[in-house]
DRENPA-218393 format. One record per residue (C-alpha): residue number from 1; residue in one letter; chain; x, y, z. Coordinates in pm, 1 decimal. Example, Ala and Ser with C-alpha at 12.3 -4.5 7.8 and 13.67 -1.06 7.14 Angstrom:
BEGIN
+-----+------+-----+----------+----------+----------+
: seq : type : mol :       xx :       yy :       zz :
+-----+------+-----+----------+----------+----------+
:   1 :    A :   A :   1230.0 :   -450.0 :    780.0 :
:   2 :    S :   A :   1367.0 :   -106.0 :    714.0 :
+-----+------+-----+----------+----------+----------+
# end
This chain:
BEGIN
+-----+------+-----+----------+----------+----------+
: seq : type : mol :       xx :       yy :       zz :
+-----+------+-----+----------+----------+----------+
:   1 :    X :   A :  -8937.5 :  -4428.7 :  -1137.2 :
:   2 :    X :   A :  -8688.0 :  -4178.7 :  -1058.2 :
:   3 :    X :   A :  -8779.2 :  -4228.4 :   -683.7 :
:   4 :    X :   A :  -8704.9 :  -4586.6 :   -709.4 :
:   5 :    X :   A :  -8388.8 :  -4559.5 :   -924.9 :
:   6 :    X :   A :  -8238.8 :  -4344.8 :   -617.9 :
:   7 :    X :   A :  -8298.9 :  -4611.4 :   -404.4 :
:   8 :    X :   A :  -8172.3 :  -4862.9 :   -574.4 :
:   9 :    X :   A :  -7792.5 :  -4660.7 :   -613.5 :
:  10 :    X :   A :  -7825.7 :  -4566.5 :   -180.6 :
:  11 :    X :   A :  -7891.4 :  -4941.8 :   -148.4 :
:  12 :    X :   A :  -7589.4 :  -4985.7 :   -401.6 :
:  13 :    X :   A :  -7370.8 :  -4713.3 :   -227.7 :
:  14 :    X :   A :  -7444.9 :  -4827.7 :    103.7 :
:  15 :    X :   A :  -7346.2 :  -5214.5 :     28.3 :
:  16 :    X :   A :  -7050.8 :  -5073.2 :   -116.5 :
:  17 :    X :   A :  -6911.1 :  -4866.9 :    142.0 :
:  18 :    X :   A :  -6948.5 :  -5141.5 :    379.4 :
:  19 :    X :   A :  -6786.4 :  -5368.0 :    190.6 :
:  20 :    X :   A :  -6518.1 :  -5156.7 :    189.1 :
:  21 :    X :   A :  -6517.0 :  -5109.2 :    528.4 :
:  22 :    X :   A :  -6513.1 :  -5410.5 :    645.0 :
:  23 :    X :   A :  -6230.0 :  -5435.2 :    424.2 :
:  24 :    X :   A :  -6003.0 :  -5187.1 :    547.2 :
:  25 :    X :   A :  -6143.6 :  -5195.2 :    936.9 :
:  26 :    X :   A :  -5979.0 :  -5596.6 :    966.0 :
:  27 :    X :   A :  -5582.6 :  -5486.7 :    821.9 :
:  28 :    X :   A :  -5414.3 :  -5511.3 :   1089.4 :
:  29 :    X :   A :  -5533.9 :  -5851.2 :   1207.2 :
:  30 :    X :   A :  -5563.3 :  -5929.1 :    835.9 :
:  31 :    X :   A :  -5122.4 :  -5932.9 :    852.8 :
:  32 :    X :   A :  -5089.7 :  -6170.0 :   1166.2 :
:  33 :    X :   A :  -4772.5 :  -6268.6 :   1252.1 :
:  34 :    X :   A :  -4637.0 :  -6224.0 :    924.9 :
:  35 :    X :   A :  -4270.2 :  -6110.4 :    885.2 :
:  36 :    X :   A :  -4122.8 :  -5819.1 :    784.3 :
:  37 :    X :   A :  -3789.4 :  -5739.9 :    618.3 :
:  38 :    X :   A :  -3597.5 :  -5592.9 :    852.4 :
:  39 :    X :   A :  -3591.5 :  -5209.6 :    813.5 :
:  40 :    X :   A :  -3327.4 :  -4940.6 :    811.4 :
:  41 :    X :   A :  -3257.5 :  -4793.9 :   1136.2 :
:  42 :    X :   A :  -3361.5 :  -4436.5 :   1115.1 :
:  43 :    X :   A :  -3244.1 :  -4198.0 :   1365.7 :
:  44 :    X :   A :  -3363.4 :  -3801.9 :   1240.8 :
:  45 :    X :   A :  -3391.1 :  -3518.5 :   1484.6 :
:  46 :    X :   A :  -3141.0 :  -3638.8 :   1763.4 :
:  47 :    X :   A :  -2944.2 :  -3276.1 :   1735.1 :
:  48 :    X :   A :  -3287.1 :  -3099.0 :   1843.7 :
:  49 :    X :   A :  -3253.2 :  -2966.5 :   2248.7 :
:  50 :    X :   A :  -3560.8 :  -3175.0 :   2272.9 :
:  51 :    X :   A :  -3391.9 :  -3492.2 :   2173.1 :
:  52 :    X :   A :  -3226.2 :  -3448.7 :   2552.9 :
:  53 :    X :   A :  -3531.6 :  -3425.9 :   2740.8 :
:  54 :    X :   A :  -3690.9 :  -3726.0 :   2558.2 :
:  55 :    X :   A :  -3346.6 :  -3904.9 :   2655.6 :
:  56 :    X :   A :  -3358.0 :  -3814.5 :   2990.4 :
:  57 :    X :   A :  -3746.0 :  -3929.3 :   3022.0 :
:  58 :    X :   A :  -3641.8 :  -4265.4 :   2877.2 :
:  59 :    X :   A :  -3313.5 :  -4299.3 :   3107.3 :
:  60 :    X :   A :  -3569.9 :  -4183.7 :   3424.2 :
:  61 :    X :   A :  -3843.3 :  -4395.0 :   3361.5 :
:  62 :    X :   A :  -3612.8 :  -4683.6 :   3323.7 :
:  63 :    X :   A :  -3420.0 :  -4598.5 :   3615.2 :
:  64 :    X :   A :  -3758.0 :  -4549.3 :   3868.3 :
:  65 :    X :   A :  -3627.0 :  -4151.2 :   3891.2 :
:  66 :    X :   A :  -4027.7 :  -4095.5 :   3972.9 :
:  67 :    X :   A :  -3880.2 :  -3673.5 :   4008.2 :
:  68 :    X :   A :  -3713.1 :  -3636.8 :   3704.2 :
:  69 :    X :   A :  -4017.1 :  -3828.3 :   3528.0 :
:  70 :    X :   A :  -4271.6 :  -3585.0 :   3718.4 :
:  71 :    X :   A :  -4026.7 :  -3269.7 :   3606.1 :
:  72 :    X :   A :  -4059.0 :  -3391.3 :   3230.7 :
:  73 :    X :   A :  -4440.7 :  -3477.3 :   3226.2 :
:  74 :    X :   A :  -4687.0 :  -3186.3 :   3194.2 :
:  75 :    X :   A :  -4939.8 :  -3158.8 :   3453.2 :
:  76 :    X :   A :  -5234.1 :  -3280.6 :   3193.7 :
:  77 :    X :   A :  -4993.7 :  -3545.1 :   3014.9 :
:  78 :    X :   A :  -5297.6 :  -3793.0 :   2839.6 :
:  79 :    X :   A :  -5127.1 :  -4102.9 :   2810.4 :
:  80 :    X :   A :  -5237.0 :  -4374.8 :   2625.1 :
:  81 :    X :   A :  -5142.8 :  -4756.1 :   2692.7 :
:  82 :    X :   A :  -5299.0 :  -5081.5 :   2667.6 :
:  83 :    X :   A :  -5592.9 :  -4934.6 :   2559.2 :
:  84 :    X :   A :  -5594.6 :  -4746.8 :   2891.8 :
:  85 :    X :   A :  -5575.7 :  -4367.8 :   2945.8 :
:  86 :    X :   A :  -5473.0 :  -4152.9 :   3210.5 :
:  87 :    X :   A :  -5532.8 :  -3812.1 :   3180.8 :
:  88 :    X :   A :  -5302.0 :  -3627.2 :   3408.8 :
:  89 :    X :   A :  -4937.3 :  -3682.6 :   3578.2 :
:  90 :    X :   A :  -5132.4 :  -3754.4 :   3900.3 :
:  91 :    X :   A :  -5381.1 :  -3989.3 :   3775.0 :
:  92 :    X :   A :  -5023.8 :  -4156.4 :   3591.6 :
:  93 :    X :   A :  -4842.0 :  -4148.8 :   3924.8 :
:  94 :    X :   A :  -5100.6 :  -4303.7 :   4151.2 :
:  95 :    X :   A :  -5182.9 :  -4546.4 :   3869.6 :
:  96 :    X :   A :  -4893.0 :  -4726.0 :   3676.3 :
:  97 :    X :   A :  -4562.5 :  -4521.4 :   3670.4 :
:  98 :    X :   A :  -4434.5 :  -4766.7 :   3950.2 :
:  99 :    X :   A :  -4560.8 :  -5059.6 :   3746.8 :
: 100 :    X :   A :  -4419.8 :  -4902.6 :   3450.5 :
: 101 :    X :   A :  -4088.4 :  -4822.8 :   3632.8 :
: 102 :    X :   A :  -4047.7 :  -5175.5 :   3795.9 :
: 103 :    X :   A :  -4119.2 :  -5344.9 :   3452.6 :
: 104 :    X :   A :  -3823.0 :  -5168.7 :   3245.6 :
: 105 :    X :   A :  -3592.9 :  -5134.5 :   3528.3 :
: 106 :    X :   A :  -3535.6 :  -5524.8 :   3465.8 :
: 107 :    X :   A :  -3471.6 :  -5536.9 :   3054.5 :
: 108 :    X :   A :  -3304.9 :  -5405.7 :   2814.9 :
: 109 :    X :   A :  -3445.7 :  -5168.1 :   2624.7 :
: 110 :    X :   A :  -3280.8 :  -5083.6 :   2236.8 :
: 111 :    X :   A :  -3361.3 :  -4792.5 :   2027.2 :
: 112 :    X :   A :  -3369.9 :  -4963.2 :   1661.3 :
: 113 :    X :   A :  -3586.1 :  -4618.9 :   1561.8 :
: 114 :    X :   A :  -3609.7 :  -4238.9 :   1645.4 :
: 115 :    X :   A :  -3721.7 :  -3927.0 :   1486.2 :
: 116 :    X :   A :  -3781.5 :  -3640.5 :   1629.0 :
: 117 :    X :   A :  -3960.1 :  -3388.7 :   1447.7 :
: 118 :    X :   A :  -4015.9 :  -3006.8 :   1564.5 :
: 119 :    X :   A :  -4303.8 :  -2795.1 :   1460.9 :
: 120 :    X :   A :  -4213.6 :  -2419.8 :   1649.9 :
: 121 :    X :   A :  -4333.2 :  -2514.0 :   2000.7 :
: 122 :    X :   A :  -4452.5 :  -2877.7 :   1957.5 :
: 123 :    X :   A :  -4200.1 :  -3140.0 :   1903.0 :
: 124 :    X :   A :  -4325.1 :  -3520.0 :   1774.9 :
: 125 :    X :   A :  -4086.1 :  -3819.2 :   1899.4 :
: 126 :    X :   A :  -4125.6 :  -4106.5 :   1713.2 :
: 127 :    X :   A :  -3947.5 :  -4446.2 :   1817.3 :
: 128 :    X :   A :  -3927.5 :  -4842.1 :   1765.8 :
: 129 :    X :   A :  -3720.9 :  -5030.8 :   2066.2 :
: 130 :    X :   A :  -3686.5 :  -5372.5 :   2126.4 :
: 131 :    X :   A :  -3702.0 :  -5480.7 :   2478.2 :
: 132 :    X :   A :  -3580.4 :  -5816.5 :   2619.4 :
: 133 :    X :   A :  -3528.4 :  -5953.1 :   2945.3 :
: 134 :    X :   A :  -3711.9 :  -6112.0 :   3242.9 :
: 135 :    X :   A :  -3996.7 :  -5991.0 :   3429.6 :
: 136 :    X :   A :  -4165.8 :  -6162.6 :   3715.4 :
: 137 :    X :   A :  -3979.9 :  -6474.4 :   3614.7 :
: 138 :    X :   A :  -4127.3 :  -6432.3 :   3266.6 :
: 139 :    X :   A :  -3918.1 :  -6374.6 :   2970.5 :
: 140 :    X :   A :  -3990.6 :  -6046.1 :   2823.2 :
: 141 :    X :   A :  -3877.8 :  -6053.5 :   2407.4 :
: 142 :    X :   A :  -4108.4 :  -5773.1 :   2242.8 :
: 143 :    X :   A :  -4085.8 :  -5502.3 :   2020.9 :
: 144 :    X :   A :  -4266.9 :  -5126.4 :   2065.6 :
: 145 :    X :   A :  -4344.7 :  -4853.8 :   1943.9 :
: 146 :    X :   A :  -4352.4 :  -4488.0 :   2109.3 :
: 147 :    X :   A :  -4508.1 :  -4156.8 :   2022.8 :
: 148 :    X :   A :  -4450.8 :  -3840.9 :   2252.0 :
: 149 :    X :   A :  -4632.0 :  -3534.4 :   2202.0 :
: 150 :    X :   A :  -4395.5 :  -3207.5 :   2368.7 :
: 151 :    X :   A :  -4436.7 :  -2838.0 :   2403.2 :
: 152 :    X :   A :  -4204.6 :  -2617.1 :   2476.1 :
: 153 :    X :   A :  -4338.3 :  -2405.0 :   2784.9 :
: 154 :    X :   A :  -4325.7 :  -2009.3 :   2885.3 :
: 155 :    X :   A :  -3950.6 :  -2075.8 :   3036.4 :
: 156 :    X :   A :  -3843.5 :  -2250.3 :   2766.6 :
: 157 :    X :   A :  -3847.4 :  -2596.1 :   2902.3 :
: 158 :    X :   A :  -3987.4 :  -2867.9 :   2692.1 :
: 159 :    X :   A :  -4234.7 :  -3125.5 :   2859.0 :
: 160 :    X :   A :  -4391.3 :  -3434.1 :   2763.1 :
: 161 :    X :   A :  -4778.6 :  -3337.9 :   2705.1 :
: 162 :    X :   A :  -4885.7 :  -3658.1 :   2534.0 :
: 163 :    X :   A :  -4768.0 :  -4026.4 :   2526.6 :
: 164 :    X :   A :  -4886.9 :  -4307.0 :   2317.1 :
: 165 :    X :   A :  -4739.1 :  -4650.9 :   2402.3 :
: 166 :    X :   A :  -4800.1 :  -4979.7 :   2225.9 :
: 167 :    X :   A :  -4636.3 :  -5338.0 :   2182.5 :
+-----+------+-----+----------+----------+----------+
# end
């Protein structure tokens, strides 16, 4: 009886949990296109010496300055995009930076969100931009979101270690 019982809550349990599973896997389909309010620009952190470099990244990338880019990025960057990843600044360099590069050079890119956020030698940057413009005669009107990932090496120099990109 007691056998039976047990099997009868794990059959229970089970049903449960994927109920709510299926539940919370689906949430950010289940919002669609559904609007917003508009938020309050946040900008935290921008006073931090690693603000600079992450500045200088941004300006670099968008400006196809492939050295600076290649100074900022750590040797083992993992960088995450499209649901893509590259694991090192080589892999990044033969692979998309140029695509990358060529894509912003042509729009506009606003900051509507940073913070930066430093943990000793790690630093988390956080951003929302809005980019608009045309690419490849297509008209480019998206929003995206950034996270870097930064340690502050032996000299002192911060680099990027880590970059998650997503639109």
């Amino acid at each position: 009886m007691l056998r039976y019982q047990i099997k009868q809550w794990r059959g229970l349990l089970s049903g449960l949990l994927l109920l709510l599973g299926a539940n919370y896997s689906g949430l950010v389909q289940a919002h669609g296109n559904e609007e917003h309010p508009a938020a309050t620009k946040v900008f935290i952190g921008m006073e931090q010496p690693v603000a600079k470099v992450v500045s200088e990244f941004h300006r670099a990338i968008q400006s196809g300055d492939e050295a600076s880019v290649k100074r900022i990025l750590a040797k083992d960057v993992l960088i995450y995009e499209g649901g893509n990843v590259e694991r090192s600044l080589q892999e990044y360099a033969s692979h998309h930076m140029r695509a990358d590069m060529a894509y912003l050079k042509g729009l506009t890119v606003i900051m509507l969100e940073q913070q930066i956020q430093v943990y000793g030698n790690t630093a988390i940057s956080m951003s929302v931009t809005k980019s608009s413009g045309v690419f490849k005669g297509k008209s480019i009107d998206s929003q995206g979101m950034e996270t870097l990932v930064l340690n502050k090496e032996t000299g002192g120099e911060w680099q990027i270690v880590h970059i998650h990109w997503s639109n």
